[in-house]
N, C-alpha and C positions, 0 to 999 in steps of 0.2 A: 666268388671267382669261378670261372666256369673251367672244370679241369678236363675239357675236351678240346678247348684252343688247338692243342697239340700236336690230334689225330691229324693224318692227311686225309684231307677231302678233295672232291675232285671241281674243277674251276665248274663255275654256270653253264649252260646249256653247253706085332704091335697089339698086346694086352694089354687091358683095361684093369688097374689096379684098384679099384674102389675103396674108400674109406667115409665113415660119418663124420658130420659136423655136428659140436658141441654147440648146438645153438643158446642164444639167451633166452628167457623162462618167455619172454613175450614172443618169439618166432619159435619157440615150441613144436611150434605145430605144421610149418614148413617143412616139406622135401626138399633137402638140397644134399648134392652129393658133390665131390671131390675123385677125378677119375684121374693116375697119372697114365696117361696114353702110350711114353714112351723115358726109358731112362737112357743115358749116354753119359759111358762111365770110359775116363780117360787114364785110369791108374796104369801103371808100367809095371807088368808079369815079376819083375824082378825086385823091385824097390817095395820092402817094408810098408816106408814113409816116404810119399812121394807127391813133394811139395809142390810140383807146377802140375800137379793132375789137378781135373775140374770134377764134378758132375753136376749134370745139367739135367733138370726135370720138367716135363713136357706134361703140364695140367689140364686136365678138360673139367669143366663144372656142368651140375645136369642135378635134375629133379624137378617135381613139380612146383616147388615152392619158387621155382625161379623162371618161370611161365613167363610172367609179366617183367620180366627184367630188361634193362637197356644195354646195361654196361658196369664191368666186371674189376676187380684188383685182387692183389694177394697182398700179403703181409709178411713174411717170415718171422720170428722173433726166437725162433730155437731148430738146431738141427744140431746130431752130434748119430756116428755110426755103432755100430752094436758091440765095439769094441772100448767106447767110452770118450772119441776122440769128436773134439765140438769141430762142427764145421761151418766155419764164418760164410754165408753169402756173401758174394762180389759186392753186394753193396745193402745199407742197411735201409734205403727206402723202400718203398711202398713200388709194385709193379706199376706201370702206366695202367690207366683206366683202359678198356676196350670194348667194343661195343660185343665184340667174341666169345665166348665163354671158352672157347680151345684158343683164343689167337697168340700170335707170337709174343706178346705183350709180357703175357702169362708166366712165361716161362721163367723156371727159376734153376740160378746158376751158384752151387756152393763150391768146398772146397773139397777136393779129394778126399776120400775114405782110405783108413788104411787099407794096405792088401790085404789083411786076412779078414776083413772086414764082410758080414754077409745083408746083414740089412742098417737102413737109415734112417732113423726115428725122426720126422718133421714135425713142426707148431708151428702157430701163426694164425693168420685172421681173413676170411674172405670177407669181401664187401660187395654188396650189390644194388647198383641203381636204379629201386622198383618205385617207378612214380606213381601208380597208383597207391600205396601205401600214404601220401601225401594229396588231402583233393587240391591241393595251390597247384601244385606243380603240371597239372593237366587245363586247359582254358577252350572250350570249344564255342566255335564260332556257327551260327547257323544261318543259313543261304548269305553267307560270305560274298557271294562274286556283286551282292547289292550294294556291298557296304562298301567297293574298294576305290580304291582313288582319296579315301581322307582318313584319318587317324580313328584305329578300331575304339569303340567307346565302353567295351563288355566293364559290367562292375571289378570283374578282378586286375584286369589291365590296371585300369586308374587307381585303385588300392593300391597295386605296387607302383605306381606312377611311372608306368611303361608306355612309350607312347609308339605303335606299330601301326602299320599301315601294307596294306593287298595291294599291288599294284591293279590296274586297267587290265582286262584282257586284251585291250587294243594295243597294250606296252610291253605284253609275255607272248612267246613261241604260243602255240595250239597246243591246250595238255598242260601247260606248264600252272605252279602258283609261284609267285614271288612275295616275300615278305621284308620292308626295309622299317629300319627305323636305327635312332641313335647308336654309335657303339656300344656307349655302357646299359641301353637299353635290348639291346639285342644279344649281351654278352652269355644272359643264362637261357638264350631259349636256345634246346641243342637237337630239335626235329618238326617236322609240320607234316603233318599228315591230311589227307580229306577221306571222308567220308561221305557215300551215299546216301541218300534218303531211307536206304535200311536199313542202317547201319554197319551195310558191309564196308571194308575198307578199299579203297580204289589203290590198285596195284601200283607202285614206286618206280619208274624204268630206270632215273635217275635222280641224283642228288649234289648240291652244290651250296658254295658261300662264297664268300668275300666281302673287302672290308677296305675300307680307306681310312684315313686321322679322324672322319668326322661319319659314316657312314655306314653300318654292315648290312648285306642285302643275305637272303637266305630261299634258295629254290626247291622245288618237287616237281620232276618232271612224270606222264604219262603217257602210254601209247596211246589214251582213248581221251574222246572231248571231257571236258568236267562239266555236270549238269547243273544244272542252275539252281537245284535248292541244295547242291551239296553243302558239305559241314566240315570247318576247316578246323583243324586240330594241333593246337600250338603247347609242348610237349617243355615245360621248364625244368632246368637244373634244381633243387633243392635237398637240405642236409638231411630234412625231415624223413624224404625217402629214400635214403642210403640206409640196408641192412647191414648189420657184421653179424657174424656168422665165427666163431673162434673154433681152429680145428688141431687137433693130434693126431698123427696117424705112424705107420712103422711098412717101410718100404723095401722091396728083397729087391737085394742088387745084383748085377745079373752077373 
């Protein structure tokens, strides 16, 4: 199931708190950091215990290990303030996925600290969707614009029995790629890229989907023409390249 459905996409054409993650023995060797950028703490100067306060924490993720990443979640599974009082998050799922490593997605909302409360011991789990970690999940296509108008034929498409297809450049804007094929065949592809003959990447101006009962179409639009031996780069959801990453950390409130 592709858990980017969600995101809005657009139709067709302040200290940094740093702390470590506890990686597992196999991402070992990954930088990845835990930054919270911002806290907002709603307790009431007066009240002890002061049940409709929030506090709200505003994460940024960053490190080298997460270079190659798409898209981000958080986990909570423990907070409680340095006075001993646990603080339930709003809710016990999983942040939304975001392609942001700071975006609003992120953001995590628990339940007031007491007042004499000074810092706020967090756990939980990052996750991140590094598809090069997985070779399925990446499918390149090369001098594409030859092969479009009938269904791509590359060995790993028909393994997963995916069946996509490029439109005509006589049927896309100037600049643009389009990519259509079934719903449930198009459910886990969640970007298309091209590339040049150098492998540099040809710059993204915009991006687009859409989908009917029987249909989803998926675009990449450009300011510049696309060259004819370009290399079209079709970028799949997979479990195998999702990291976790389990972190503790202990947070001064302000």
């Amino acid at each position: 199931m592709n858990p980017f459905r969600g995101l809005p996409c657009p139709v067709l054409a302040g200290t940094l708190l740093g702390f470590s993650l506890v990686a597992p023995e196999a991402a070992a060797q990954d930088d990845v950091r835990v930054a919270i950028s911002k806290v907002q703490d709603s307790r009431s100067r007066y009240q002890t215990n002061d049940a409709s306060a929030r506090l709200t924490l505003f994460p940024k993720l960053e490190g080298a290990g997460l270079a190659d990443a798409r898209s981000y979640r958080l986990t909570v599974t423990g907070a409680k303030d340095d006075l001993g009082n646990a603080l339930a998050p709003d809710s016990d799922k999983p942040t939304k996925w975001t392609g942001k490593p700071d975006g609003m997605e992120l953001w995590l909302k628990l339940a007031g600290p007491a007042r004499g409360a000074s810092t706020v011991t967090l756990s939980g789990t990052v996750e991140a969707w590094i598809p090069s970690r997985d070779p399925a999940s990446v499918v390149k296509i090369e001098n594409f614009s030859a092969k479009a108008g009938k269904p791509l034929a590359e060995p790993a498409l028909k393994a997963a029995k995916v069946k996509l297809t490029v439109l005509p450049r006589d049927r896309v804007k100037e600049g643009s790629v389009v990519v259509v094929g079934p719903v449930a065949d198009m459910e886990n592809l969640i970007v298309i890229d091209v590339l040049k003959a150098d492998g540099t990447l040809l710059e993204a101006a915009d991006r687009g989907n859409q989908s009917n009962d029987e249909e989803a179409m998926m675009e990449v639009a450009h300011n510049e023409a696309i060259p004819a031996d370009a290399t079209l780069v079709l970028t799949f959801w997979t479990d195998k390249a999702v990291a976790s990453f389990p972190f503790e950390t202990t947070i001064p409130l302000p």
